[in-house]
N, C-alpha and C positions, 0 to 999 in steps of 0.2 A: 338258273345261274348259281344257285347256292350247293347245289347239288356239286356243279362243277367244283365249285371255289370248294368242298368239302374234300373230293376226291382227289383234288391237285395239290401237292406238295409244294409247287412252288407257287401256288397262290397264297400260302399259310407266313409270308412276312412280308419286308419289299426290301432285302439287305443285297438283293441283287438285280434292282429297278433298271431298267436300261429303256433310254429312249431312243425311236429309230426315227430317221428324216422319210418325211413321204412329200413326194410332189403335189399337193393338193393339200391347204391349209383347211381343209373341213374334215379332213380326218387326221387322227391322234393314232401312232403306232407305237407300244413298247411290248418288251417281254419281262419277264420273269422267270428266273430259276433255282433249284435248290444248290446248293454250295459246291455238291460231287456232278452236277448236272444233268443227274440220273430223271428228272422230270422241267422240263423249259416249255412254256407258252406264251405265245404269240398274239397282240391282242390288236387287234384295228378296228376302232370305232368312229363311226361316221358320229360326228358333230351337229349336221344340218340334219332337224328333224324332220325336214318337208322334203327334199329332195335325196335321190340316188347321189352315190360319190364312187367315184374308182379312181382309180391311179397306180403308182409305184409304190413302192416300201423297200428305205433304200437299207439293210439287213447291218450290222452288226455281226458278222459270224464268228468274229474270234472269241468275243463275251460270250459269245452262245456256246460253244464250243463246236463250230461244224466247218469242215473239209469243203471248200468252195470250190472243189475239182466232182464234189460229189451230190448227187441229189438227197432231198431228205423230204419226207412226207409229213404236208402240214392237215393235219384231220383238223378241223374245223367242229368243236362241240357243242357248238348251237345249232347248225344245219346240219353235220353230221355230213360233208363235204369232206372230201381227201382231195387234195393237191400235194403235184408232184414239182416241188420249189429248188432251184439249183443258183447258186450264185449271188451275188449282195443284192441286187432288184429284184422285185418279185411284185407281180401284178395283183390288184385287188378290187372287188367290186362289190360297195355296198347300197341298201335300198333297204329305208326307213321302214316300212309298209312291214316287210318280210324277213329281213334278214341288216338289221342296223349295226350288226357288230361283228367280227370272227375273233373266237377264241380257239387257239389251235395248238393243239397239242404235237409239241417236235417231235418227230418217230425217225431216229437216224437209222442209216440205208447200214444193212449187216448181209454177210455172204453165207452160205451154208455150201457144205460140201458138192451139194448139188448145184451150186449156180445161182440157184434160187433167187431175186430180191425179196427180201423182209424185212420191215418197217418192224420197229419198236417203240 
């Protein structure tokens, strides 16, 4: 986790802390991002340490800065999971055991001449 929080820019203050609603009061969703929003993460942490949690995460996209007609890739830098997240809800499942938090790095959807999808 230090690792992460070294390499992310916008883990390095919290002057653009945002809290998301999630349907399930045992987990905690915000994000974080830097001021040009050139790095924004995602973080959903289960609360109960004895049991699994999932549910909703109801997004925030205009603070975040992201097109909600457009999918954007949530890579997960704990498990190293990619998801492909579109729209203000977005589903989540965690389990204290293995996998108790997602920290996820936003990689918005970009076009190449080719057609291509490319996450950054």
């Amino acid at each position: 986790m230090n690792k992460i929080r070294r390499e992310s820019l916008a883990l390095h203050g919290d002057g653009d802390l945002r809290f998301h609603e999630t349907d399930n009061p045992a987990v905690i969703c915000y994000s974080k991002s830097t001021a040009d929003r050139t790095d924004t993460v995602i973080v959903a942490c289960n609360l109960d340490a004895l049991h699994p949690q999932s549910g909703w995460a109801q997004l925030d996209l205009a603070t975040l800065g992201l097109d909600d007609s457009r999918t954007f890739q949530a890579h997960d830098l704990l498990g190293d999971g990619r998801y492909l997240w579109r729209g203000v809800r977005n589903y989540f499942a965690l389990t204290p055991e293995s996998l108790p938090a997602h920290i996820m790095k936003v990689r918005r959807w970009v076009r190449t001449e080719r057609d291509f999808d490319y996450y950054f």
